[in-house]
C-alpha positions as CSV (number, residue, x, y, z in Angstrom):
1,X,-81.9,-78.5,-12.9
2,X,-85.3,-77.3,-13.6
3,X,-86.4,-73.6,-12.5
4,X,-90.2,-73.1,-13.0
5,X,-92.1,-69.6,-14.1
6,X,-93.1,-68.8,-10.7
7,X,-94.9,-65.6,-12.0
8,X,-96.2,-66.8,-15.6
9,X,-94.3,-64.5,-17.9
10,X,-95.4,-61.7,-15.0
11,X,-92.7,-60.4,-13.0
12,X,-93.2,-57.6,-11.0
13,X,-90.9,-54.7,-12.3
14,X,-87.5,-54.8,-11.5
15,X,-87.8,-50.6,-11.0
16,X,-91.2,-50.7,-9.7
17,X,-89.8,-49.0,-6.3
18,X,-87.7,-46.2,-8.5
19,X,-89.0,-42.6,-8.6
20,X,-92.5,-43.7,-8.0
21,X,-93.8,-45.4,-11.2
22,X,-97.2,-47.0,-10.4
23,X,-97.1,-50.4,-10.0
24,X,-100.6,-51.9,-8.2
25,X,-98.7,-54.9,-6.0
26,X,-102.0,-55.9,-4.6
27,X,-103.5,-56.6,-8.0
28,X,-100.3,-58.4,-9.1
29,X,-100.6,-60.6,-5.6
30,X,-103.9,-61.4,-6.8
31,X,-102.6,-63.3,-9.7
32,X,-100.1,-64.9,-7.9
33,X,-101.3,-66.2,-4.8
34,X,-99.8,-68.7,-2.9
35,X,-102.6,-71.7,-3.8
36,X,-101.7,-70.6,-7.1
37,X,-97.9,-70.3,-7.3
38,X,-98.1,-73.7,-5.0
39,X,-100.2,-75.3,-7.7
40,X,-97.5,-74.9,-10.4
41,X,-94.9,-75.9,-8.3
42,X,-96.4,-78.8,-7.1
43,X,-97.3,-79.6,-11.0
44,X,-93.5,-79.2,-11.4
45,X,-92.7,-82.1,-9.0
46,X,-95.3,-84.6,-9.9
47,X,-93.9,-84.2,-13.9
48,X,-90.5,-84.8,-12.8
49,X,-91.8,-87.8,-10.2
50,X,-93.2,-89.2,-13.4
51,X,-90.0,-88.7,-15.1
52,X,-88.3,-91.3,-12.5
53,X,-86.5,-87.9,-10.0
54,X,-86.5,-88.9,-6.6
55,X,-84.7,-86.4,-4.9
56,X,-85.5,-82.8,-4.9
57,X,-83.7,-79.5,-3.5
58,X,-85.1,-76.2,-3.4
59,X,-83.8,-72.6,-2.4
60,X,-86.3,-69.6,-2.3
61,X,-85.5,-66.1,-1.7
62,X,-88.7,-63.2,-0.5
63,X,-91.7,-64.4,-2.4
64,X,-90.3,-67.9,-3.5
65,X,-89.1,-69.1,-0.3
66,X,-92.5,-70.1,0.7
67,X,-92.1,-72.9,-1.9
């Protein structure tokens, strides 16, 4: 099972919605667009297509389910 960095070593903060802390989401989306996320991911699939894997499952949940 692989799991790719979706986010780079960047996840958004786990408490970024408690008492208000700032936390700029628009700024963070602009480093992880989808083109860019998508470029990773498809990355992740072409290594393991080299590798000989020929069948793939996914699950996503919120920002990864678009993958």
């Amino acid at each position: 099972m692989y799991a790719p960095d979706l986010f780079e070593g960047d996840p958004a903060p786990a408490d970024m919605l408690v008492d208000g802390r700032p936390f700029d989401i628009q700024a963070w989306f602009g480093k992880h667009s989808p083109e860019h996320t998508g470029k990773r991911v498809r990355a992740v699939i072409a290594a393991l297509k080299e590798q000989g894997v020929t069948e793939f499952g996914a699950t996503g949940y919120c920002y990864g389910g678009m993958f």
